[in-house]
LOKOLMI-461286 format. One line per field, with one value per atom (N, C-alpha, C): residue number from 1; residue in three letters; atom name; x, y, z negated. Coordinates in Angstrom, 3 decimals. Each point is the difference from the previous one (the first is absolute). Layout:
! residues N
num = NUM, ...;
residu = Ala, ...;
atome = CA, ...;
east = X, ...;
north = Y, ...;
up = Z, ...;
***
This chain:
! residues 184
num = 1, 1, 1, 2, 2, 2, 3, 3, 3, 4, 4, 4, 5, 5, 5, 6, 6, 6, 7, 7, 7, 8, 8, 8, 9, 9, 9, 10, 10, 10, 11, 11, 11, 12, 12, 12, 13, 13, 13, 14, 14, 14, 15, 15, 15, 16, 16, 16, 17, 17, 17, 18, 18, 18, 19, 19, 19, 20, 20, 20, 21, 21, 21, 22, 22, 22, 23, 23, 23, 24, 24, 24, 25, 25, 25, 26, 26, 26, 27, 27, 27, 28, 28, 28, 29, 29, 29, 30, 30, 30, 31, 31, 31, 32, 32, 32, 33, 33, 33, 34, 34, 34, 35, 35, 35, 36, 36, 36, 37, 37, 37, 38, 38, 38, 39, 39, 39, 40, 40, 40, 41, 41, 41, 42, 42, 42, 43, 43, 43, 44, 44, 44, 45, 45, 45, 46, 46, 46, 47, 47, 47, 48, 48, 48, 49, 49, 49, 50, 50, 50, 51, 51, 51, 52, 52, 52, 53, 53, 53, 54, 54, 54, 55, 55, 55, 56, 56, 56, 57, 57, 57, 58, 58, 58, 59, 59, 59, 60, 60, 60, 61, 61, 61, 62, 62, 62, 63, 63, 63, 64, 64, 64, 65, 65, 65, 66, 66, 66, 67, 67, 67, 68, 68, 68, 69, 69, 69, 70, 70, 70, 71, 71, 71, 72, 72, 72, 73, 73, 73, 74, 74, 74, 75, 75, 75, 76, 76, 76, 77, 77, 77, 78, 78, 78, 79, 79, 79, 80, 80, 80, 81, 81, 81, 82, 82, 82, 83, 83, 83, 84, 84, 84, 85, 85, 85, 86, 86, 86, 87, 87, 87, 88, 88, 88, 89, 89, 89, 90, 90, 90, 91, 91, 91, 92, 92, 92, 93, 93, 93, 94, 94, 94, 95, 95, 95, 96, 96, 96, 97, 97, 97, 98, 98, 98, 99, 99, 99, 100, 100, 100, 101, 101, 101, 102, 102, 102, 103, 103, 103, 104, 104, 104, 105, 105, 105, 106, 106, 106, 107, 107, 107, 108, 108, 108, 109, 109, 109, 110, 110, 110, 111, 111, 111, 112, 112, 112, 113, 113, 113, 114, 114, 114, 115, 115, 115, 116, 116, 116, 117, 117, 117, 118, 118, 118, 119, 119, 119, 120, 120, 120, 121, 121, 121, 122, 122, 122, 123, 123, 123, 124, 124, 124, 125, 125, 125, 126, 126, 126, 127, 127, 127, 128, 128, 128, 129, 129, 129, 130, 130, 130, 131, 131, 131, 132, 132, 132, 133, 133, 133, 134, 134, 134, 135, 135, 135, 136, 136, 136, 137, 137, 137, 138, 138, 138, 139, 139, 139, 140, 140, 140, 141, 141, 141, 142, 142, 142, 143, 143, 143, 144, 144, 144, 145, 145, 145, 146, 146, 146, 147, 147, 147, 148, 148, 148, 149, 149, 149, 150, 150, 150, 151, 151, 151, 152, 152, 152, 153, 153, 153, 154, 154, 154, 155, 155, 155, 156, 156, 156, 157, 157, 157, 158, 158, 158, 159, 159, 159, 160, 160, 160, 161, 161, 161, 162, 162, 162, 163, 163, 163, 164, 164, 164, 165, 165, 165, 166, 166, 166, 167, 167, 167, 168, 168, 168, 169, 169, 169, 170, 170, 170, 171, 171, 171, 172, 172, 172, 173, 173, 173, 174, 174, 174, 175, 175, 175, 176, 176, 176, 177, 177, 177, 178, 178, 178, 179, 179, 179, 180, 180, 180, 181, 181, 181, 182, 182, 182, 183, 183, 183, 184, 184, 184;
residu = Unk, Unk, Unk, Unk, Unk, Unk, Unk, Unk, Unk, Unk, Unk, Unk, Unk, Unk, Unk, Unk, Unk, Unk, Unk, Unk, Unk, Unk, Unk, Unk, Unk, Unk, Unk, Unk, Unk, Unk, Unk, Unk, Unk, Unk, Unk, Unk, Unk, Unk, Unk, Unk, Unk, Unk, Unk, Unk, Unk, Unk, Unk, Unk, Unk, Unk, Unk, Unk, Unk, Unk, Unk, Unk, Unk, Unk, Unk, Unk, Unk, Unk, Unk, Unk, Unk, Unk, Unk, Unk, Unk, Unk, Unk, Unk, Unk, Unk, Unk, Unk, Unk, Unk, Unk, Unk, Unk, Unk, Unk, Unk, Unk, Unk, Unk, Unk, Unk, Unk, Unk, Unk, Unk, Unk, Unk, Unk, Unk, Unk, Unk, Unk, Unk, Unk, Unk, Unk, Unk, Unk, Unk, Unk, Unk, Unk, Unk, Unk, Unk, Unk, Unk, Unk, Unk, Unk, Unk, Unk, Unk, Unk, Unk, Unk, Unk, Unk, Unk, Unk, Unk, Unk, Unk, Unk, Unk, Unk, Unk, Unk, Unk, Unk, Unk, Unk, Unk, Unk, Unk, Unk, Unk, Unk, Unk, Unk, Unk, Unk, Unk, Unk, Unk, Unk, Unk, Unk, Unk, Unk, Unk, Unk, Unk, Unk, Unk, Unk, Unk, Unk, Unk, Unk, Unk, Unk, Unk, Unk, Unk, Unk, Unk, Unk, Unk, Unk, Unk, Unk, Unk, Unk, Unk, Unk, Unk, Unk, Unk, Unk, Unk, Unk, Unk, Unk, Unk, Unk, Unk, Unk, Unk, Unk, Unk, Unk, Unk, Unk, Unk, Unk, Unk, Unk, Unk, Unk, Unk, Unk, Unk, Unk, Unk, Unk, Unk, Unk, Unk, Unk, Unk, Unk, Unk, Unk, Unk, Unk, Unk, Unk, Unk, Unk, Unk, Unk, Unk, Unk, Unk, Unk, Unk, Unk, Unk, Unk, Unk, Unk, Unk, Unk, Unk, Unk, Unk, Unk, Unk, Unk, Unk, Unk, Unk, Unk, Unk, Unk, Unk, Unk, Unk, Unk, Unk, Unk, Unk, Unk, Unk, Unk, Unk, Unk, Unk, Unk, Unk, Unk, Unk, Unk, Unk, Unk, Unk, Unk, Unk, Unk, Unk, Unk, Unk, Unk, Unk, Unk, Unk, Unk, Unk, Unk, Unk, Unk, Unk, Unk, Unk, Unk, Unk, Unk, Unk, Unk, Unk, Unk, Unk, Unk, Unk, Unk, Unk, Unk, Unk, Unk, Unk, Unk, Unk, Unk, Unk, Unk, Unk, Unk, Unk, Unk, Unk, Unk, Unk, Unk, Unk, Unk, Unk, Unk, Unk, Unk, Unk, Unk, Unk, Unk, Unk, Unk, Unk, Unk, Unk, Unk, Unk, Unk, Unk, Unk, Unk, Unk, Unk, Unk, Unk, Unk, Unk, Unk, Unk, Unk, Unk, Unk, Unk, Unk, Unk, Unk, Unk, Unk, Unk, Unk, Unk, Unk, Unk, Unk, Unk, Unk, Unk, Unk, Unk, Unk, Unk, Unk, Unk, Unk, Unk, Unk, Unk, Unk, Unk, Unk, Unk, Unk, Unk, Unk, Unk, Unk, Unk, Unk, Unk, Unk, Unk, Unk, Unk, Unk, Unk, Unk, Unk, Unk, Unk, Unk, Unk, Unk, Unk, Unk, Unk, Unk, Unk, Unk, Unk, Unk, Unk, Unk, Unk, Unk, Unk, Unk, Unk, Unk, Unk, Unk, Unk, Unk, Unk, Unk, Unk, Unk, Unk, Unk, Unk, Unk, Unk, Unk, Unk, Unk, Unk, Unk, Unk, Unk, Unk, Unk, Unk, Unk, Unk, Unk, Unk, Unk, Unk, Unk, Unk, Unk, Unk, Unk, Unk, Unk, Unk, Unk, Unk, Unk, Unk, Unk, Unk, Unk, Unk, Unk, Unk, Unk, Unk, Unk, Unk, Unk, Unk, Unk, Unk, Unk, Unk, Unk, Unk, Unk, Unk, Unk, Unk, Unk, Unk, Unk, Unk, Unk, Unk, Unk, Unk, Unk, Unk, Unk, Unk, Unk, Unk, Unk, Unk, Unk, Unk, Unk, Unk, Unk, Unk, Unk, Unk, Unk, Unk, Unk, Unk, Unk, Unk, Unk, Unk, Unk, Unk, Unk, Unk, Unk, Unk, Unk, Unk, Unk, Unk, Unk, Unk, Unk, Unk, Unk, Unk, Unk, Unk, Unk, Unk, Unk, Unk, Unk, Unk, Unk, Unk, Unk, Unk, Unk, Unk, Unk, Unk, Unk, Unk, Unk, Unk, Unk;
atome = N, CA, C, N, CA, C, N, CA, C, N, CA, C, N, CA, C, N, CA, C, N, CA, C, N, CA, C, N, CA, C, N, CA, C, N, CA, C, N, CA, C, N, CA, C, N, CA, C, N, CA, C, N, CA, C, N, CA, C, N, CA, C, N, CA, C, N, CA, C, N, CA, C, N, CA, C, N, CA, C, N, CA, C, N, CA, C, N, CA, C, N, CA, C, N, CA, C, N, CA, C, N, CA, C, N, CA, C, N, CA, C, N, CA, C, N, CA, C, N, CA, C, N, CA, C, N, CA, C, N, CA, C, N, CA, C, N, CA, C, N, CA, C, N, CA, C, N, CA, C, N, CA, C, N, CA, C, N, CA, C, N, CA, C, N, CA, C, N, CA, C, N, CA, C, N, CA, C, N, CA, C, N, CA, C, N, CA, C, N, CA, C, N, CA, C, N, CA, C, N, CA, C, N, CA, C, N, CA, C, N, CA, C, N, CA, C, N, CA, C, N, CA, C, N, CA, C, N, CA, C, N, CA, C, N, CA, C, N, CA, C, N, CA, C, N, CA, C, N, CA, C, N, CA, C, N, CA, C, N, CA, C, N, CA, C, N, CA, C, N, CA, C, N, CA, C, N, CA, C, N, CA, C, N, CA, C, N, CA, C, N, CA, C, N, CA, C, N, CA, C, N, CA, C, N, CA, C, N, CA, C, N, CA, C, N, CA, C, N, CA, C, N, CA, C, N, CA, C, N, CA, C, N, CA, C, N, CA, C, N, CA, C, N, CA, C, N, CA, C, N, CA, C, N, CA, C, N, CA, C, N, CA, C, N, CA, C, N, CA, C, N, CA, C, N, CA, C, N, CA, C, N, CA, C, N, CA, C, N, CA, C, N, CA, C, N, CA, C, N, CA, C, N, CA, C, N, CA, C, N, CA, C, N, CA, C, N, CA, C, N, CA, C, N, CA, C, N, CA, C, N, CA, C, N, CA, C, N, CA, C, N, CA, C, N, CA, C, N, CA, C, N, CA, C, N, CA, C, N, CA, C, N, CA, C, N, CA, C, N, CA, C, N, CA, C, N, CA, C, N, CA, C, N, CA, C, N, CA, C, N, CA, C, N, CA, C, N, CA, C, N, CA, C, N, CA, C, N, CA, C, N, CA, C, N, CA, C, N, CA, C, N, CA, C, N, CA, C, N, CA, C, N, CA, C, N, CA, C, N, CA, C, N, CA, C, N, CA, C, N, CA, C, N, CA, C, N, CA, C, N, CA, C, N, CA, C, N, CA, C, N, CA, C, N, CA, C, N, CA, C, N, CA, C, N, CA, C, N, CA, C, N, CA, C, N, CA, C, N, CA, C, N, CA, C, N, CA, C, N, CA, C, N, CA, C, N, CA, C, N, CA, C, N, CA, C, N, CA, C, N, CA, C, N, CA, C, N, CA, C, N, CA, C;
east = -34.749, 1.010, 0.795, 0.353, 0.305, 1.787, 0.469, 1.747, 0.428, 1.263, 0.919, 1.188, 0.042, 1.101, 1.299, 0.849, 1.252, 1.402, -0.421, 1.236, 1.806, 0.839, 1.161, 1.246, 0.895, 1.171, 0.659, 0.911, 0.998, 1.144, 1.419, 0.901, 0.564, -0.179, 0.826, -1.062, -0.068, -0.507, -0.683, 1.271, -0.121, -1.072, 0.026, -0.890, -0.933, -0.441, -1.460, -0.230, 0.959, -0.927, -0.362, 0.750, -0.475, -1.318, 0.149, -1.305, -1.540, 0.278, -0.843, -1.017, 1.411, -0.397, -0.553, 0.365, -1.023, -1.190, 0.004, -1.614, -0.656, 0.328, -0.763, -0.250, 1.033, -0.258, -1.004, -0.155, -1.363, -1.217, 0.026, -1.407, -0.377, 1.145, 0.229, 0.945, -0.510, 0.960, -0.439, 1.460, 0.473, -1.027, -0.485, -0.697, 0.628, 0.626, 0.334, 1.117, 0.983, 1.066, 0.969, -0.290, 0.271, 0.594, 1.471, 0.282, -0.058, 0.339, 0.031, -1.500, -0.954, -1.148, -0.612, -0.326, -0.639, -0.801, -1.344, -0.801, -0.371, -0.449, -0.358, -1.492, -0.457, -0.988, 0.127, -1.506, -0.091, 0.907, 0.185, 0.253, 0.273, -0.006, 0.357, 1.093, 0.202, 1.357, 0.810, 1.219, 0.669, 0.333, -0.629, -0.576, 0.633, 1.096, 0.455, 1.222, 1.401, 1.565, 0.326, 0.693, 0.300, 1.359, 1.009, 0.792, 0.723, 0.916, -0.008, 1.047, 0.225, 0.976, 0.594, 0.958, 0.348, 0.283, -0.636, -0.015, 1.655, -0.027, 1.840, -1.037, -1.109, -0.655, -1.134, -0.383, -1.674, -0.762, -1.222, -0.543, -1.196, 0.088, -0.471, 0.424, 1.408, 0.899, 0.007, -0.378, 0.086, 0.600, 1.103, 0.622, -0.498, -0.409, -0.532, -1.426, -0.991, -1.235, 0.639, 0.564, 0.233, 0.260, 0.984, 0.630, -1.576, -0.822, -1.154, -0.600, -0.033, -1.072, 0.359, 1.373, 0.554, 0.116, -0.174, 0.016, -1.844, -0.610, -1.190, -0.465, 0.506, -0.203, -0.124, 0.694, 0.747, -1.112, -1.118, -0.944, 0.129, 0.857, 0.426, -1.228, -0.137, -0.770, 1.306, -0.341, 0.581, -1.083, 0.093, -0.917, 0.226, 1.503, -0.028, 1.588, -0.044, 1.579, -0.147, 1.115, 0.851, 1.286, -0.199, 1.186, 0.777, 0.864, 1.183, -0.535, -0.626, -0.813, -0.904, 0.286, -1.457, -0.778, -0.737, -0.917, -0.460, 0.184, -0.551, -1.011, -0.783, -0.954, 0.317, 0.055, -0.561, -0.443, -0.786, -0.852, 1.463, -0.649, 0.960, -0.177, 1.784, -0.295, 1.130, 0.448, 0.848, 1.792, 0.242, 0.945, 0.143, 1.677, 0.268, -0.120, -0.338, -0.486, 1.086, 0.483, 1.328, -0.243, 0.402, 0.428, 1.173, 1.219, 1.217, 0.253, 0.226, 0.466, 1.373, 0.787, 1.432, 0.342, 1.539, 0.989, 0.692, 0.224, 0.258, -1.599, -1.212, -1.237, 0.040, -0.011, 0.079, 0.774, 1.487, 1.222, -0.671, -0.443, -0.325, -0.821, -1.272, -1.236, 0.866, 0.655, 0.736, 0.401, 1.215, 0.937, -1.040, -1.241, -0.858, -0.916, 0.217, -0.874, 1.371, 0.913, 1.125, 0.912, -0.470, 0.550, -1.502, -1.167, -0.979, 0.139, 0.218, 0.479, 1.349, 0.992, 1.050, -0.374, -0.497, -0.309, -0.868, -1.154, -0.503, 0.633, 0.638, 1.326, 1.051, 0.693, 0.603, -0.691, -0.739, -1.269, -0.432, -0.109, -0.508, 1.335, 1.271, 0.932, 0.429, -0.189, 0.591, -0.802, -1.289, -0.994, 0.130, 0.438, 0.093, 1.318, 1.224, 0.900, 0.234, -0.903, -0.213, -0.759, -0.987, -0.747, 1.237, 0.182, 1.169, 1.363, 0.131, 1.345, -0.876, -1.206, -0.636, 0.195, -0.438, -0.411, 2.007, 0.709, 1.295, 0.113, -0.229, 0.444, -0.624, -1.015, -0.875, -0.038, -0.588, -0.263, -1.332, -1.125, -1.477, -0.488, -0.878, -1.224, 0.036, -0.428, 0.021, -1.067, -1.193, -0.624, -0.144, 1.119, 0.262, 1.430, 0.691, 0.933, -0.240, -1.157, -0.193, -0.507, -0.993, -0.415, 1.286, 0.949, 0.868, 0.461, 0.511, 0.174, -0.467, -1.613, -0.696, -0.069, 0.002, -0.466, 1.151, 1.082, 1.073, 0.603, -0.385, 0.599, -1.878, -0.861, -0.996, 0.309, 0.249, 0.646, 1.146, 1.067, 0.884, -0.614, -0.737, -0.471, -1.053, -0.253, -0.668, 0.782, 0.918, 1.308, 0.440, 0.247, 0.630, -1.173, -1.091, -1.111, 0.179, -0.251, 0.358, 0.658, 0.889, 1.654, -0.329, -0.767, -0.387, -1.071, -1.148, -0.344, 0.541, 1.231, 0.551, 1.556, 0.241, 1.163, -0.369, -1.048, -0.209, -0.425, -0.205, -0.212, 1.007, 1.389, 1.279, 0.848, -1.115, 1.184, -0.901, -1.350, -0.874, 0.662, 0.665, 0.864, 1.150, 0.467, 1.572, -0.113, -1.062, -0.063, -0.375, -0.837, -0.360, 0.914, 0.914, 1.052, 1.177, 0.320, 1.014, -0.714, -1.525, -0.672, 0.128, 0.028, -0.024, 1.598, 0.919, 1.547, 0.096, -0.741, 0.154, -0.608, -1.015, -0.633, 0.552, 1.024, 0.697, 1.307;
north = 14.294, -0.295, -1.225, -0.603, -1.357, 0.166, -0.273, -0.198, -1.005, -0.176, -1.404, 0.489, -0.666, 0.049, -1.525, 0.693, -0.862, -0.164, -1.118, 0.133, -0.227, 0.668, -0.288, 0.662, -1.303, 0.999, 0.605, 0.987, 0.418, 0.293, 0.012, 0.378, 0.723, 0.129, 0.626, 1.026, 0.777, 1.399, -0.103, -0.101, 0.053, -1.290, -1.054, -1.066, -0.087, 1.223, 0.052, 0.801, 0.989, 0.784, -0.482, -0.324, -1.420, -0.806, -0.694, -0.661, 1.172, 0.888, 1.147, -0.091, 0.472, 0.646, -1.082, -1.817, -1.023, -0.232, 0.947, 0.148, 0.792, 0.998, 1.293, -0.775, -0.607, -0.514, -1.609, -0.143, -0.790, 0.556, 1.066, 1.304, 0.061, -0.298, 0.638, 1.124, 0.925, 1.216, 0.074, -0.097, 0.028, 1.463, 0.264, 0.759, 0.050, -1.119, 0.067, -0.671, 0.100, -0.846, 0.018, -1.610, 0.523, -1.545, 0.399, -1.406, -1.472, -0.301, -1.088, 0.143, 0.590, -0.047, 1.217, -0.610, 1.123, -0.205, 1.014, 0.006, 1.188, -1.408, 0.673, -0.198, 1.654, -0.122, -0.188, -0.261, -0.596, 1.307, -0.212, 1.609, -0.727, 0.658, -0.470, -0.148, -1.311, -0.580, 0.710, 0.363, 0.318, 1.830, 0.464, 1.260, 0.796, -0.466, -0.035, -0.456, 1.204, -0.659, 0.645, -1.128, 0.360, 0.555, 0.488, 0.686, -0.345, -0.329, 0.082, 0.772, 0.634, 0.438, 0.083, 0.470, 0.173, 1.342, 0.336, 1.592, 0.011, 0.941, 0.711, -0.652, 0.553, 0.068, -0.938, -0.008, -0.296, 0.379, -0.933, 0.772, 1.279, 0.219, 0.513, 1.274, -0.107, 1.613, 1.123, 1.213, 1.002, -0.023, -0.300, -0.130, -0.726, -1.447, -0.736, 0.066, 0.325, 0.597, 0.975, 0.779, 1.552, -0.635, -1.308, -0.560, -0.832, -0.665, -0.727, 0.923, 1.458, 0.672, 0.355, 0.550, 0.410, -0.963, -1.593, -0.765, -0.175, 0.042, -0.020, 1.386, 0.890, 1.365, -0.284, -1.018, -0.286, -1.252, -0.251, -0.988, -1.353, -0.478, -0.739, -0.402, -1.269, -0.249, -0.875, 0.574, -0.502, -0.846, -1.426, -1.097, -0.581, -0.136, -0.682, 0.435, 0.159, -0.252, -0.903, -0.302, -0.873, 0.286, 0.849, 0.351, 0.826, 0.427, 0.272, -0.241, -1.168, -0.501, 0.576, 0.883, 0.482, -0.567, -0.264, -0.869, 0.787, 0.589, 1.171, -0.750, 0.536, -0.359, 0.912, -0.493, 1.243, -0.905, 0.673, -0.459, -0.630, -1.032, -0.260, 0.497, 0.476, 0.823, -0.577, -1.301, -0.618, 0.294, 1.046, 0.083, -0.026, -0.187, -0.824, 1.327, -0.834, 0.596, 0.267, 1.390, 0.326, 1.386, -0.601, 1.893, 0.770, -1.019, 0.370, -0.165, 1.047, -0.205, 0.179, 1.159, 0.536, -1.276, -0.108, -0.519, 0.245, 0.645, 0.621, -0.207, 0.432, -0.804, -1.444, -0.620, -1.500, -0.466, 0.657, -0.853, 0.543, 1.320, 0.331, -0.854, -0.551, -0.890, -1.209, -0.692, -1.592, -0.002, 1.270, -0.058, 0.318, 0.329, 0.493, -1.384, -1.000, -1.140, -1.113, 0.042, -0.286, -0.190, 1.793, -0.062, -0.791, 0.140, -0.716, -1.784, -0.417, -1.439, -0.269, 1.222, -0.334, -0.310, 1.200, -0.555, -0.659, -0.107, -0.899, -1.867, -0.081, -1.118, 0.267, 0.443, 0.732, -0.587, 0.664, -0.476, -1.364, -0.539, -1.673, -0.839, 0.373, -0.508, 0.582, 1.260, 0.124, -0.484, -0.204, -1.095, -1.007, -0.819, -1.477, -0.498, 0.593, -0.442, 0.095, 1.555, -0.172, -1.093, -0.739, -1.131, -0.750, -0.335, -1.479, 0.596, 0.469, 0.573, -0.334, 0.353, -0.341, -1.240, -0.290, -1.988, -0.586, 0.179, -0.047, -0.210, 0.826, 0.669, -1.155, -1.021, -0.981, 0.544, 1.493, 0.575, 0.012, -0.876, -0.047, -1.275, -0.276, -1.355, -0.749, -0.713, -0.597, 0.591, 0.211, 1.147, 0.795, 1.218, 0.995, -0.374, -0.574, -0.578, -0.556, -0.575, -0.678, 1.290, 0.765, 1.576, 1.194, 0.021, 0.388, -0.279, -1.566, -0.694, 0.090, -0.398, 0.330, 1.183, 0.593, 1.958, 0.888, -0.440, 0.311, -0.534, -1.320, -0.342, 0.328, 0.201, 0.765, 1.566, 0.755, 0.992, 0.245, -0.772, -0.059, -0.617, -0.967, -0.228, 1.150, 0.491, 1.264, 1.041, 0.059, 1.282, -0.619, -1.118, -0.643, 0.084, -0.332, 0.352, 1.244, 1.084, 1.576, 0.261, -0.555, -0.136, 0.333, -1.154, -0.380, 0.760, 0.997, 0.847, 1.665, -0.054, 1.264, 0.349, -1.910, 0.349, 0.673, -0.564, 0.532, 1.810, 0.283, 1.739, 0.553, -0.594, 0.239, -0.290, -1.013, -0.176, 1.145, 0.422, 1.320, 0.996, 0.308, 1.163, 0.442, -1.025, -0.501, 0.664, -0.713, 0.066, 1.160, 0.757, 1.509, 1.083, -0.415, 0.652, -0.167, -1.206, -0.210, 1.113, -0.391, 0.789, 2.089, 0.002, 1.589, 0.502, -0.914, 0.140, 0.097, -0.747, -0.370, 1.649, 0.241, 1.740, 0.598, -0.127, 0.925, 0.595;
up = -1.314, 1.000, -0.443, 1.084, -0.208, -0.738, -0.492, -0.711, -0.073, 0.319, -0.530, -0.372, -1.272, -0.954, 0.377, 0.513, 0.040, -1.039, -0.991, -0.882, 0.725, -0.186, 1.221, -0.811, -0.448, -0.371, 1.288, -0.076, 0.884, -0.955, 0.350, -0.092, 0.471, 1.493, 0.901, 0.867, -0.416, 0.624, 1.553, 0.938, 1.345, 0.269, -0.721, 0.567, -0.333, -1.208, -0.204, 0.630, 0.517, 0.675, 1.209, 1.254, 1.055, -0.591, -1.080, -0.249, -0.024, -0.530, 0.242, 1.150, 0.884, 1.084, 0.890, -0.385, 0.818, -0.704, -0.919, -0.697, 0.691, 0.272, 0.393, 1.334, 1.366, 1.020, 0.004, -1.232, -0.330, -0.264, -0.604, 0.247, -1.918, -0.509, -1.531, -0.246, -0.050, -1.145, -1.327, -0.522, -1.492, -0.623, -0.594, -0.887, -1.678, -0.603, -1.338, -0.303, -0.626, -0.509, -1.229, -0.625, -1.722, -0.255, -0.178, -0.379, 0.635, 1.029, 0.860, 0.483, -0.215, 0.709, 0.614, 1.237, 1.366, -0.173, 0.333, 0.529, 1.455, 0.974, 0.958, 0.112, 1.134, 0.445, 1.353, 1.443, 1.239, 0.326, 1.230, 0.913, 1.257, 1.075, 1.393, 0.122, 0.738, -0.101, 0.466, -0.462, 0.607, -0.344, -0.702, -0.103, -1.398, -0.135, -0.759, -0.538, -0.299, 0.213, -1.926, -0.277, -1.476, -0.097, -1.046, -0.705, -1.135, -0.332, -2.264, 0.529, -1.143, -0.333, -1.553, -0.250, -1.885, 0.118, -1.413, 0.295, -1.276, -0.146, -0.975, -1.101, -0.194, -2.314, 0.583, -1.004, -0.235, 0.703, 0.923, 0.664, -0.834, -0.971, -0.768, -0.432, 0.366, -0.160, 0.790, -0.581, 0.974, 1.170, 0.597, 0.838, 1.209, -0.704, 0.939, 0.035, -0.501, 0.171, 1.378, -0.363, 1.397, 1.092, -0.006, 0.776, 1.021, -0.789, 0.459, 0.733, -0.671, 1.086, 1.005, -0.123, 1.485, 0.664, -0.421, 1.216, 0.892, -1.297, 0.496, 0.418, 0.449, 0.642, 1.683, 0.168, 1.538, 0.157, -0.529, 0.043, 0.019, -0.921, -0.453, -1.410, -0.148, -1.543, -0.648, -1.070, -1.391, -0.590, 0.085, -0.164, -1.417, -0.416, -1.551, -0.523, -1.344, -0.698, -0.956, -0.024, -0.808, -0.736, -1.612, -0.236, 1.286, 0.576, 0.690, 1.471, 0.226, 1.325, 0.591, 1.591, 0.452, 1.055, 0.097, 0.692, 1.463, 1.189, 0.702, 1.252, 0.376, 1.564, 1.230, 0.677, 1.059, 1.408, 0.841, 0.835, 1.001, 0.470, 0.904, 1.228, 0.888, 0.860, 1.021, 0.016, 0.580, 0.044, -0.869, -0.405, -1.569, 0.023, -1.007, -1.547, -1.149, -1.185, -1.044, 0.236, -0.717, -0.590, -1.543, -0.268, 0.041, 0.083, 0.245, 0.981, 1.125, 1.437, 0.173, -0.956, 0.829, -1.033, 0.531, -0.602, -1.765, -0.084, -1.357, -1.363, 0.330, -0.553, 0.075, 0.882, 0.324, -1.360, 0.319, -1.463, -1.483, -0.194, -1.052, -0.688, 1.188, -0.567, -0.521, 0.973, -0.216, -1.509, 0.022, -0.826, -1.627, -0.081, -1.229, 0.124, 0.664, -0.329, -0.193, 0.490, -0.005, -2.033, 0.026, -1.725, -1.092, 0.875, -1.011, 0.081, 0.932, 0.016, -0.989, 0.174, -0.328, -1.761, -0.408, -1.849, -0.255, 1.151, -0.467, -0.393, 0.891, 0.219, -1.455, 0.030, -1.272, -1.020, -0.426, -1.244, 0.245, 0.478, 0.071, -0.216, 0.444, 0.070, -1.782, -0.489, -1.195, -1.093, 0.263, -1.122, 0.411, 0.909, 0.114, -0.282, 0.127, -0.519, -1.639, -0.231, -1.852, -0.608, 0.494, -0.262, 0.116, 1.165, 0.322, -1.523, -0.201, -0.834, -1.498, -0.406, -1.211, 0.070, 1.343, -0.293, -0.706, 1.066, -0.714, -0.896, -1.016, -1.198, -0.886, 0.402, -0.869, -1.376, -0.091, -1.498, 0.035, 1.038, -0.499, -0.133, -0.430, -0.126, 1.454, 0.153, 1.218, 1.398, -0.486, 1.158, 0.144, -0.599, 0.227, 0.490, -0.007, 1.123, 1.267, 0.010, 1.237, 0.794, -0.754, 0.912, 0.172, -0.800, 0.738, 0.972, -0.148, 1.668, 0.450, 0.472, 1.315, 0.363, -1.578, 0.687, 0.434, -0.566, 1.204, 1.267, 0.154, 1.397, 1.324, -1.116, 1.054, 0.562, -1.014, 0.262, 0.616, 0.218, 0.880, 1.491, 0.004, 1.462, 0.455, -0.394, 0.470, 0.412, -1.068, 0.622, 1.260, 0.259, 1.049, 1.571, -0.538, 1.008, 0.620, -1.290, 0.658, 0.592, -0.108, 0.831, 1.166, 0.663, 1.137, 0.879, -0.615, 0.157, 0.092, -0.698, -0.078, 1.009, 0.264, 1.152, 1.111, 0.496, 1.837, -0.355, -1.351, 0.234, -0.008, -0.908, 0.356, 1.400, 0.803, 1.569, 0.350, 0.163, 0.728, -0.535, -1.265, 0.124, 0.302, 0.184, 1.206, 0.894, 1.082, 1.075, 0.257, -0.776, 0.319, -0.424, -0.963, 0.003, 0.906, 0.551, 1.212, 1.363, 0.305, 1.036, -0.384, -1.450, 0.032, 0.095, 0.299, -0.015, 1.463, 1.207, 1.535, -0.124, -0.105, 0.584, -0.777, -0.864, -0.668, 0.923;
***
């Protein structure tokens, strides 16, 4: 069977998953995913609506193993993980591809991808300012100074990137919390 492997960073969740799903409406579904690289196989265009989600642990932890099957009980496929990342299929049926429907699930999901952006941000910002603060200190050789510098102001532009990926999940939990206050 024929495969194509697509190398593709993402950052931002929601726009890989969109990119996905104009795969599948090109007549590729995702079959594998490891590290910036997909592989899809043919399928009929269109025939096919994708998912991620972040699970609480590892997709590897009891919890979320139980969690995978009960989604795939409801005929759903579980196509790939990634650490924390779940990858899901299901046939397309012209409505829209959600596992959180009520209100209260919706914030829970945001707010648990929400705290994984948040340290992840945290941590890039607290090793890049420790680099930039070594470099300061001019207590090394000269290229282990210069790699502090770069390797902390890289690490800070990355925290700053995340930024930018992790605001709009904080305005989606605004807004769904202002909306569960109106039916409140």
């Amino acid at each position: 069977m024929m495969r194509k492997v697509v190398f593709k960073p993402y950052w931002n969740y929601a726009k890989e998953e969109v990119w996905l799903n104009q795969m599948a409406k090109k007549g590729w579904a995702l079959v594998h995913y490891c590290w910036l690289k997909y592989t899809f196989e043919p399928c009929e265009k269109g025939e096919y609506v994708y998912y991620i989600d972040l699970l609480e642990k590892h997709h590897n932890a009891p919890a979320s193993r139980d969690f995978i099957e009960m989604v795939e009980e409801t005929g759903i496929k579980h196509v790939a993980s990634y650490m924390r990342w779940v990858y899901f299929q299901k046939k397309a049926d012209g409505k829209p591809f959600e596992l959180y429907t009520d209100l209260d699930s919706k914030v829970k999901q945001l707010r648990r991808i929400n705290r994984f952006w948040t340290a992840l941000i945290a941590a890039e910002f607290a090793i890049g300012f420790s680099n930039l603060g070594i470099w300061g200190t001019e207590q090394a050789d000269g290229s282990a100074m210069a790699m502090n510098l770069y390797g902390g102001l890289l690490l800070v532009f990355i925290g700053v990137m995340l930024m930018t990926v992790a605001y709009p999940v904080r305005l989606k939990i605004r807004a769904l919390m202002r909306e569960q206050k109106i039916r409140e």
